[in-house]
ChimeraX commands (.cxc) that place a marker at each C-alpha (Angstrom):
marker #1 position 0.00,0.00,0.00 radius 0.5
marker #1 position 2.78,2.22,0.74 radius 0.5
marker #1 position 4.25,1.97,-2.56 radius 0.5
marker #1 position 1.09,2.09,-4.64 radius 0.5
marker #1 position -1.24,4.32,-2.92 radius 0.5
marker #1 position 0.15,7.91,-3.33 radius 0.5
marker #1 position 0.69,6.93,-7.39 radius 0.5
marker #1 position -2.85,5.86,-7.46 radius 0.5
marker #1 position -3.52,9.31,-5.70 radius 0.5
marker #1 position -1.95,11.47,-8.30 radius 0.5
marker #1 position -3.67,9.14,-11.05 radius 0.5
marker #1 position -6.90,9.56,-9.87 radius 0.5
marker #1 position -6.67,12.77,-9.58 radius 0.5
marker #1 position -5.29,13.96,-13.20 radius 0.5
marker #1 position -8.61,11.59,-14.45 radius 0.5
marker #1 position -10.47,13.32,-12.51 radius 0.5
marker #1 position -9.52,16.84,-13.44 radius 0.5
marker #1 position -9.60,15.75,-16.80 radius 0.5
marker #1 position -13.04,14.29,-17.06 radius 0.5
marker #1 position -14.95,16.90,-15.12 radius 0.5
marker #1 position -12.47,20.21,-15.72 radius 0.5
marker #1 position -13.70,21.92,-12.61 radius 0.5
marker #1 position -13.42,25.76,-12.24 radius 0.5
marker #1 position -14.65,26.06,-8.44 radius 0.5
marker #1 position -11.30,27.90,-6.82 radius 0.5
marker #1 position -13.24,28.27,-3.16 radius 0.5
marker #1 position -13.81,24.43,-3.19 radius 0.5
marker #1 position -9.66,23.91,-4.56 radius 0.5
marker #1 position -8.88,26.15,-1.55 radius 0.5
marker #1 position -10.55,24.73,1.16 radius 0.5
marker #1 position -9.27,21.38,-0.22 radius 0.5
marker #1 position -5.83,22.79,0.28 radius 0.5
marker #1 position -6.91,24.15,3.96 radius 0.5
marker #1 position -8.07,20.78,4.65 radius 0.5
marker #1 position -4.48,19.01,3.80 radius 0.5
marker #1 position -2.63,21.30,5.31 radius 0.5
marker #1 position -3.93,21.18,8.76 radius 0.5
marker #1 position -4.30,16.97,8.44 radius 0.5
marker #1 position -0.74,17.39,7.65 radius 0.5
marker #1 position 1.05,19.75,10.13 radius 0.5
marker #1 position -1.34,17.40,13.01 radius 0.5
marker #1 position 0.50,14.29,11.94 radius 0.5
marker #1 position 3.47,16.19,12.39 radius 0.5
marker #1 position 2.29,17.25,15.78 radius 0.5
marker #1 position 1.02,14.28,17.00 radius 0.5
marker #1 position 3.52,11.53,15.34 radius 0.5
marker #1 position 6.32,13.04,13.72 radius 0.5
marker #1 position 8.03,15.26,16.22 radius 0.5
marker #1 position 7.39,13.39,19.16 radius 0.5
marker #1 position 9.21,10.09,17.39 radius 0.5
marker #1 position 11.99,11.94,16.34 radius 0.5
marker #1 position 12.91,13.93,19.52 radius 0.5
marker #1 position 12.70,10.90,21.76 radius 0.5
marker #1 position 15.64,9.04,19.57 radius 0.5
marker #1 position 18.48,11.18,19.34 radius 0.5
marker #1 position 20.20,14.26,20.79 radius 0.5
marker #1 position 17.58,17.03,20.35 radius 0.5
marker #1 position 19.82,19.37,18.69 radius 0.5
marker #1 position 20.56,17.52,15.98 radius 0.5
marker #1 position 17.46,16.26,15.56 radius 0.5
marker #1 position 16.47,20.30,15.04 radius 0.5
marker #1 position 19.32,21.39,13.07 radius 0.5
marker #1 position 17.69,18.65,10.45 radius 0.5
marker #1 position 14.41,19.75,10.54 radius 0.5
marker #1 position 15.95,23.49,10.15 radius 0.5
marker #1 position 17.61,22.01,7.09 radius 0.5
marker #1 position 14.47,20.60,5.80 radius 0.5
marker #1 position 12.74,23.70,6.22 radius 0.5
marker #1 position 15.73,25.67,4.17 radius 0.5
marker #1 position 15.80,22.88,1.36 radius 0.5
marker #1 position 12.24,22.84,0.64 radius 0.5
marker #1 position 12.44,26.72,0.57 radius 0.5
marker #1 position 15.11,26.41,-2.28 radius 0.5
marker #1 position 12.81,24.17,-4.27 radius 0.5
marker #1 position 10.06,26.54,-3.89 radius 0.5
marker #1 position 12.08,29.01,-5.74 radius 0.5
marker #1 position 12.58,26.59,-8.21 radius 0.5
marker #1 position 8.90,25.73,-8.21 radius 0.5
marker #1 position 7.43,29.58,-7.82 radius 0.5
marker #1 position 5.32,27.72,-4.76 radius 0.5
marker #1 position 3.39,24.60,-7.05 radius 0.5
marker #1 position 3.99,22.46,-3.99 radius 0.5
marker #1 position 1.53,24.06,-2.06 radius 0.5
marker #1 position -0.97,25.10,-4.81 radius 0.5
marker #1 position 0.74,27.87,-6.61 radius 0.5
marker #1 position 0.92,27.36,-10.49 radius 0.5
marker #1 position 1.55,29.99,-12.52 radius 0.5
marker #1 position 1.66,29.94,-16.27 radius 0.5
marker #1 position 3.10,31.59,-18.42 radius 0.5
marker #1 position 0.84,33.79,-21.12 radius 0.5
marker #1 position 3.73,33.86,-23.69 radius 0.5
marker #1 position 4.68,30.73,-23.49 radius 0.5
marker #1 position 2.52,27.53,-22.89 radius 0.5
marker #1 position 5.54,24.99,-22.47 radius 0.5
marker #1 position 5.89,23.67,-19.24 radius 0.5
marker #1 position 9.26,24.70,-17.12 radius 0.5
marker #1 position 11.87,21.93,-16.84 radius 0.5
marker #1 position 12.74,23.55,-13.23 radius 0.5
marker #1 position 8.88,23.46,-11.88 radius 0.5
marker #1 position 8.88,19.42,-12.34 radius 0.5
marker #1 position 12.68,18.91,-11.20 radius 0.5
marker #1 position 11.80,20.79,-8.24 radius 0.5
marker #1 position 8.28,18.86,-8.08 radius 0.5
marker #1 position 10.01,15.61,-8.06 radius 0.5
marker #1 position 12.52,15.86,-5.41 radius 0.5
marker #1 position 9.88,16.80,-3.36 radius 0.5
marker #1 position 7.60,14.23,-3.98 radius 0.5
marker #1 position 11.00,11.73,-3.73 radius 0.5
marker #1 position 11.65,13.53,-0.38 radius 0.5
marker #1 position 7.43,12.98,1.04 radius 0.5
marker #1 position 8.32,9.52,0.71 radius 0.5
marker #1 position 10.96,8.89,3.09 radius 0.5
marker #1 position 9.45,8.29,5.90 radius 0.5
marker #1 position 6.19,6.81,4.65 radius 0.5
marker #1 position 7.37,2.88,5.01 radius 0.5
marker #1 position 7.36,3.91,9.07 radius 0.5
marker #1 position 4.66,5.78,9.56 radius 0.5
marker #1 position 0.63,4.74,8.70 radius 0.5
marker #1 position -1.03,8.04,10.01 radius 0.5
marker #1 position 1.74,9.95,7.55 radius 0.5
marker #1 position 0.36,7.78,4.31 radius 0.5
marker #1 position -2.59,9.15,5.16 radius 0.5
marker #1 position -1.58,12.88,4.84 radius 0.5
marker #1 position 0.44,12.55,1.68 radius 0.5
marker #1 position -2.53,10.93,0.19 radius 0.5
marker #1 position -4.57,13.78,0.84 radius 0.5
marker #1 position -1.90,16.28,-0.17 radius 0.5
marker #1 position -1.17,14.32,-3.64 radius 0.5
marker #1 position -4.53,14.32,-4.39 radius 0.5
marker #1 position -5.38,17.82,-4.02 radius 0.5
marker #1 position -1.81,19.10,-5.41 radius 0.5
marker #1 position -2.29,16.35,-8.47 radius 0.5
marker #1 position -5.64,18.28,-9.00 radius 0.5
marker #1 position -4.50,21.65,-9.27 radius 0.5
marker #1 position -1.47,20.59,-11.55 radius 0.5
marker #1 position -4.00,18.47,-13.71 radius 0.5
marker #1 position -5.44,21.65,-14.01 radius 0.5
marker #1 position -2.70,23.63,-14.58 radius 0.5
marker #1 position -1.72,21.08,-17.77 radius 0.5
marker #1 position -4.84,21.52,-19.52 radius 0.5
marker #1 position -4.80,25.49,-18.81 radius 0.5
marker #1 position -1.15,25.28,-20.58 radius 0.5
marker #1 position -3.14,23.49,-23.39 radius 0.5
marker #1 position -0.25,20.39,-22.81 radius 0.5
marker #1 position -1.33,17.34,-24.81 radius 0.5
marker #1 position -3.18,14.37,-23.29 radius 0.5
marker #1 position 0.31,11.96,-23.69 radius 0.5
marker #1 position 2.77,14.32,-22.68 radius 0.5
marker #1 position 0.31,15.33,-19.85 radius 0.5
marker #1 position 0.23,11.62,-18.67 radius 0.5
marker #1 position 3.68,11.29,-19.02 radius 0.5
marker #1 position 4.87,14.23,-16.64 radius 0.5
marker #1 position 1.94,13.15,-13.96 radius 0.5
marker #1 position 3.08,9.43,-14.48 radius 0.5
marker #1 position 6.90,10.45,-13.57 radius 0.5
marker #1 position 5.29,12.92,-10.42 radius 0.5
marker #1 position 3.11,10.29,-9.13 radius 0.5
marker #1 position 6.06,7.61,-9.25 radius 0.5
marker #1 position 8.54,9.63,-7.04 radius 0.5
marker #1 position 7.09,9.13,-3.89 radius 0.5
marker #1 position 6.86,5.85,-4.00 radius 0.5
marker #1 position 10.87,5.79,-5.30 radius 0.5
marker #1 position 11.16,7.58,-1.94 radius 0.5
marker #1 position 9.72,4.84,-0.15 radius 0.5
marker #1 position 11.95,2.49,-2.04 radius 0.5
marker #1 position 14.55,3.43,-1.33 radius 0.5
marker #1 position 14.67,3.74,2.25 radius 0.5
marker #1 position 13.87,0.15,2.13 radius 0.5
marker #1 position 17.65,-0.15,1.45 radius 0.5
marker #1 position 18.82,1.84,4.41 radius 0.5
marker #1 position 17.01,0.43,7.42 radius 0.5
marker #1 position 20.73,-0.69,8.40 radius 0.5
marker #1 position 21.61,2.62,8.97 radius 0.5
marker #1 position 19.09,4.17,11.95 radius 0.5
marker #1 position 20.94,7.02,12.58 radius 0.5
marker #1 position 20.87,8.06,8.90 radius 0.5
marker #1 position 17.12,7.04,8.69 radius 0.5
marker #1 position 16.63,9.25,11.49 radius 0.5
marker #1 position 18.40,12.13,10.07 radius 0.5
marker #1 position 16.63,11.84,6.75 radius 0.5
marker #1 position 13.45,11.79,8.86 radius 0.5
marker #1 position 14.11,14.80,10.82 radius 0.5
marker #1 position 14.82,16.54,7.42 radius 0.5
marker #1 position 11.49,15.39,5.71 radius 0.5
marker #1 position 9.36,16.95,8.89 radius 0.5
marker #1 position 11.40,20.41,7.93 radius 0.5
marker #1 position 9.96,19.99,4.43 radius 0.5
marker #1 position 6.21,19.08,5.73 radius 0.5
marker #1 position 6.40,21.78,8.68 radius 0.5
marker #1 position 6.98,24.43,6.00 radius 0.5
marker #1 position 4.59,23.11,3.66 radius 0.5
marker #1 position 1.59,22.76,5.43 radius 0.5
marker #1 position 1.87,26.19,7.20 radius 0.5
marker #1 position 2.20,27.65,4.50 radius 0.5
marker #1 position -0.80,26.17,2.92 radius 0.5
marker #1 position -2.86,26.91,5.80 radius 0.5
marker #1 position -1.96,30.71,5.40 radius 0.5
marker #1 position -2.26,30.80,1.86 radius 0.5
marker #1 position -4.47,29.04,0.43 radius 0.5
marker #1 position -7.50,31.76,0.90 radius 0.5
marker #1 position -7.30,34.74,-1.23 radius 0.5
marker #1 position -5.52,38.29,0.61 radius 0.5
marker #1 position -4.41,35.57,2.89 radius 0.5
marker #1 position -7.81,35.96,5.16 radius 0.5
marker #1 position -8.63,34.02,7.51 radius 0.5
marker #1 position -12.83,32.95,6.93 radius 0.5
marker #1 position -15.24,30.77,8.85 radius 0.5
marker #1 position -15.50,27.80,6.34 radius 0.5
marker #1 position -11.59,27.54,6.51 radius 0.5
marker #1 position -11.22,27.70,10.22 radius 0.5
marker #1 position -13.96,25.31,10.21 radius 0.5
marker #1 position -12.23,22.97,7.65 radius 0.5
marker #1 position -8.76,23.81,9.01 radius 0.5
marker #1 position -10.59,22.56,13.03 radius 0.5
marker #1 position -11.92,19.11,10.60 radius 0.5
marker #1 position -8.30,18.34,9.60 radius 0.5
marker #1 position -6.62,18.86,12.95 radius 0.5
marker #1 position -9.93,16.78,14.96 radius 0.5
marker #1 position -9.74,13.46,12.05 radius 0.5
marker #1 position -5.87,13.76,12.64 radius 0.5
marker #1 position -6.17,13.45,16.20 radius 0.5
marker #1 position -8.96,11.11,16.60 radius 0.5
marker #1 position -8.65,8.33,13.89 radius 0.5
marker #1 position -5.19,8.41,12.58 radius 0.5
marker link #1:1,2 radius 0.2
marker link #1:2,3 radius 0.2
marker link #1:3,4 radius 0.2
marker link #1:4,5 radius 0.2
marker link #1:5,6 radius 0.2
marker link #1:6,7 radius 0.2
marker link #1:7,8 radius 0.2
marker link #1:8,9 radius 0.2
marker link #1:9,10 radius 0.2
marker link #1:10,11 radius 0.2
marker link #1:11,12 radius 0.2
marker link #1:12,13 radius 0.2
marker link #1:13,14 radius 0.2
marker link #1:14,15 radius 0.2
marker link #1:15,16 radius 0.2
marker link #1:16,17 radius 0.2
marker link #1:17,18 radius 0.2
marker link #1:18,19 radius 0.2
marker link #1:19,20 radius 0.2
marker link #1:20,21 radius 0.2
marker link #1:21,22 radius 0.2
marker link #1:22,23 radius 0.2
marker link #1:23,24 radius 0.2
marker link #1:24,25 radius 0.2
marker link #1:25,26 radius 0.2
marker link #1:26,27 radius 0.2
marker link #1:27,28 radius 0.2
marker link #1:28,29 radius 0.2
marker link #1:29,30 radius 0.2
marker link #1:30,31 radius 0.2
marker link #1:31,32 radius 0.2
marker link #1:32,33 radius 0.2
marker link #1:33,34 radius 0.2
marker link #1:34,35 radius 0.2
marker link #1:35,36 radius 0.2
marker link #1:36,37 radius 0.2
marker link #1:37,38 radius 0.2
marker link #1:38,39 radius 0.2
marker link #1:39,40 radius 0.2
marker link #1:40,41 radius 0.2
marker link #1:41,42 radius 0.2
marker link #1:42,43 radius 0.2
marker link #1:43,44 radius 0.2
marker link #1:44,45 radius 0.2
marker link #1:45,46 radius 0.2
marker link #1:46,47 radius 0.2
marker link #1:47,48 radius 0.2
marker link #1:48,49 radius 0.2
marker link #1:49,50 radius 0.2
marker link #1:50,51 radius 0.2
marker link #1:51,52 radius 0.2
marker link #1:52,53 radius 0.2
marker link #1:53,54 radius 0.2
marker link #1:54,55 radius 0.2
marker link #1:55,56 radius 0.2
marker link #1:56,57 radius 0.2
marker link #1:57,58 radius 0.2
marker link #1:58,59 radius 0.2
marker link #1:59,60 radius 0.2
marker link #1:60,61 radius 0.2
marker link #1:61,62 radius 0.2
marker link #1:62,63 radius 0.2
marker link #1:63,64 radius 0.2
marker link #1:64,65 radius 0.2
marker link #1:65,66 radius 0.2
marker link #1:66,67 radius 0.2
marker link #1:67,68 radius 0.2
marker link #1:68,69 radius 0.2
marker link #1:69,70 radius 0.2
marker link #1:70,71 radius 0.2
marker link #1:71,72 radius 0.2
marker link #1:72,73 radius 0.2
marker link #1:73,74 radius 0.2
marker link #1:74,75 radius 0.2
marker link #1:75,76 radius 0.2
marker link #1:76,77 radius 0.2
marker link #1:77,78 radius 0.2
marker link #1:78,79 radius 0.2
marker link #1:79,80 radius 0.2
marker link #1:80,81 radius 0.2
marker link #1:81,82 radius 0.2
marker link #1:82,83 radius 0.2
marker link #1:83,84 radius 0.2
marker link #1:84,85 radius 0.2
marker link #1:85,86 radius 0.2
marker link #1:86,87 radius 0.2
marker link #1:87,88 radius 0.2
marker link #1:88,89 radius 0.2
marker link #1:89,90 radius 0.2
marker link #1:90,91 radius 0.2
marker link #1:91,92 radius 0.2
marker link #1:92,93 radius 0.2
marker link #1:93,94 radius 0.2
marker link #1:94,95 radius 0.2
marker link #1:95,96 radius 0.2
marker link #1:96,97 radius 0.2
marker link #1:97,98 radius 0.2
marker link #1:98,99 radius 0.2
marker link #1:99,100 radius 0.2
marker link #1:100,101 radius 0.2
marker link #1:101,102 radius 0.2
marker link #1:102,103 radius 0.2
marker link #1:103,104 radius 0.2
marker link #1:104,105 radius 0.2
marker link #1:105,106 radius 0.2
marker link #1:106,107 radius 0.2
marker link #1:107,108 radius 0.2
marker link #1:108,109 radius 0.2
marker link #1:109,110 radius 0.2
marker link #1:110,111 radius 0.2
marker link #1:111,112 radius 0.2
marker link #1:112,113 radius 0.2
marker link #1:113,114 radius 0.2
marker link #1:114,115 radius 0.2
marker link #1:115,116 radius 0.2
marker link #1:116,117 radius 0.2
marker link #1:117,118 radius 0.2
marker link #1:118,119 radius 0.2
marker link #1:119,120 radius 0.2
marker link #1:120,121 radius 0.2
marker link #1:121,122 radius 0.2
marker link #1:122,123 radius 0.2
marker link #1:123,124 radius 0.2
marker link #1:124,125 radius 0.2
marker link #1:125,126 radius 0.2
marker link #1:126,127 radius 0.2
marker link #1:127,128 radius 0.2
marker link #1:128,129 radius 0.2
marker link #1:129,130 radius 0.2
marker link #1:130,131 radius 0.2
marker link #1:131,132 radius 0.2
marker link #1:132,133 radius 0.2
marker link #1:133,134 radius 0.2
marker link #1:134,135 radius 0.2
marker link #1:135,136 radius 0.2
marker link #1:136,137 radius 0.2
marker link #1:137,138 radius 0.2
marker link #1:138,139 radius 0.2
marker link #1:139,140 radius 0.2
marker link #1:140,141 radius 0.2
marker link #1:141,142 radius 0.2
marker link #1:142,143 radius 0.2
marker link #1:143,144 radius 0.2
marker link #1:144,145 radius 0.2
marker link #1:145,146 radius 0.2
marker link #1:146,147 radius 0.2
marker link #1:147,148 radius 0.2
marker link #1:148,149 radius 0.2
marker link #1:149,150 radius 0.2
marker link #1:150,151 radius 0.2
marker link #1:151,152 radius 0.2
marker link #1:152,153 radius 0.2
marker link #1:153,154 radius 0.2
marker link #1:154,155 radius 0.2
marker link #1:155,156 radius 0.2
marker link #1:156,157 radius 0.2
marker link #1:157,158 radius 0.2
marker link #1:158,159 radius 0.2
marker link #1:159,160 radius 0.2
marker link #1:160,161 radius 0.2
marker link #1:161,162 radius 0.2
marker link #1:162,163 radius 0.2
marker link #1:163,164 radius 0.2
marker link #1:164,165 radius 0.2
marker link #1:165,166 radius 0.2
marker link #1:166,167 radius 0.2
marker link #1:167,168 radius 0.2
marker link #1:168,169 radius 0.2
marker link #1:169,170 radius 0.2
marker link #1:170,171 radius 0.2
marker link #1:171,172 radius 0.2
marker link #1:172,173 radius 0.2
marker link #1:173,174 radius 0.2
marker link #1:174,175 radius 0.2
marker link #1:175,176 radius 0.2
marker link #1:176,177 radius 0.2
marker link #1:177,178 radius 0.2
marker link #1:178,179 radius 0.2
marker link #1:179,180 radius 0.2
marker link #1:180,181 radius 0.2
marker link #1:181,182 radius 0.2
marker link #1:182,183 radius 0.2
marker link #1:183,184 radius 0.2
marker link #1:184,185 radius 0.2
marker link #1:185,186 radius 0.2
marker link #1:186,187 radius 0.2
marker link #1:187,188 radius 0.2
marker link #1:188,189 radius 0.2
marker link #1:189,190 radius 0.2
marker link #1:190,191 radius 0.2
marker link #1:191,192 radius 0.2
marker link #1:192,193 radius 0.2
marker link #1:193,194 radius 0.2
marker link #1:194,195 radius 0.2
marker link #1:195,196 radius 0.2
marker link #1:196,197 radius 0.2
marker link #1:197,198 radius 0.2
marker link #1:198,199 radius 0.2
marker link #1:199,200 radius 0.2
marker link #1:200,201 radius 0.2
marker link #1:201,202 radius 0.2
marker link #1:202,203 radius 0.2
marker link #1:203,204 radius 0.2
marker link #1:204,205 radius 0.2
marker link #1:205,206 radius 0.2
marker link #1:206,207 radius 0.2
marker link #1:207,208 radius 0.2
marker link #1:208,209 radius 0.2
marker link #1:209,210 radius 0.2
marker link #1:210,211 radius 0.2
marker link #1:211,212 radius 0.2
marker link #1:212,213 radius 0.2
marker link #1:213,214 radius 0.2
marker link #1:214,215 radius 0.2
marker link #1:215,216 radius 0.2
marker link #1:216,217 radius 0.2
marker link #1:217,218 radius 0.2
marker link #1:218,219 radius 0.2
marker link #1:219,220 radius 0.2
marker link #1:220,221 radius 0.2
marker link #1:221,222 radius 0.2
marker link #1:222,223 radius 0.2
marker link #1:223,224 radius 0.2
view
């Protein structure tokens, strides 16, 4: 399940987007909302405490701070499509080589920690479907043919599961695992606040996100 689920996710959701072409940006946003706040509560609740009660705290945090700068590097490679942001451009409609390298590293980097950690599958799920959407969307808005459209979402969606993979190879290594670990957190801390404080427009707080934003942190805590 770990390997096939998140590729599945992204599939599902480039058919989706595909077939039915939705427009609604309020129902996109509180989507994004949602994921966010499912995913900084398994970070919250799982994540951090797991980390800081194996190693020298620290070092544990001088990871996570590295996490936090690495995913901000890829966001300037990405203008910010990890957490929602694609932007196209009106001259041009070919799709920047730097916006998927950027995509994929991250998606490699998501799945690091997912062969440990159930409530975590969860959360990427729900991230890769709603971030799968809105670059679905953002294919057929660049007017990108069906095949090479499949073929960019194909290489996306198989990433995280590479990332899964390949820890699979390291588990003789704990202290590394636990490193890499510490560094994916930085990557999800940063991500998933900064959905939650984006993803509305003028960055506004309103009462159907706080109330979807309350959903994601109460499922988190309750069934995962």
């Amino acid at each position: 399940m770990v390997l096939i689920a998140p590729f599945l996710a992204v599939l599902l959701s480039f058919f989706i987007a595909n077939s039915f072409k939705p427009k609604n940006k309020n129902i996109i946003a509180l989507s994004l909302s949602f994921s966010g706040a499912f995913l900084l509560s398994i970070i919250i609740f799982e994540l951090l405490p797991k980390v800081y009660t194996s190693s020298d705290n620290k070092t544990i945090g001088l990871f996570i701070a590295l996490g936090i700068l690495l995913q901000i590097i890829l966001e300037f490679l990405s203008k910010g499509a990890e957490h929602g942001h694609f932007h196209l451009d009106k001259k041009s409609n070919s799709i920047p080589v730097l916006l998927w390298i950027s995509l994929s590293i991250h998606a490699f980097v998501e799945g690091i920690p997912l062969e440990s950690d159930s409530g975590l599958l969860y959360a990427i799920i729900i991230h890769k479907l709603v971030i799968a959407f809105i670059l679905s969307m953002f294919l057929i808005d660049s007017q990108t043919s069906f095949v090479k459209s499949i073929c960019l979402i194909s290489i996306f969606a198989l990433m995280t599961p590479l990332g899964s993979f390949t820890m699979e190879y390291l588990n003789a290594y704990p202290q590394l695992i636990l490193a890499l670990n510490s560094l994916v957190i930085g990557v999800l801390l940063h991500i998933s606040t900064v959905i939650l404080f984006e993803s509305s427009d003028g960055h506004k707080f309103n009462i159907k996100k706080i109330l979807v934003i309350a959903l994601g942190i109460t499922i988190a805590y309750l069934f995962v």
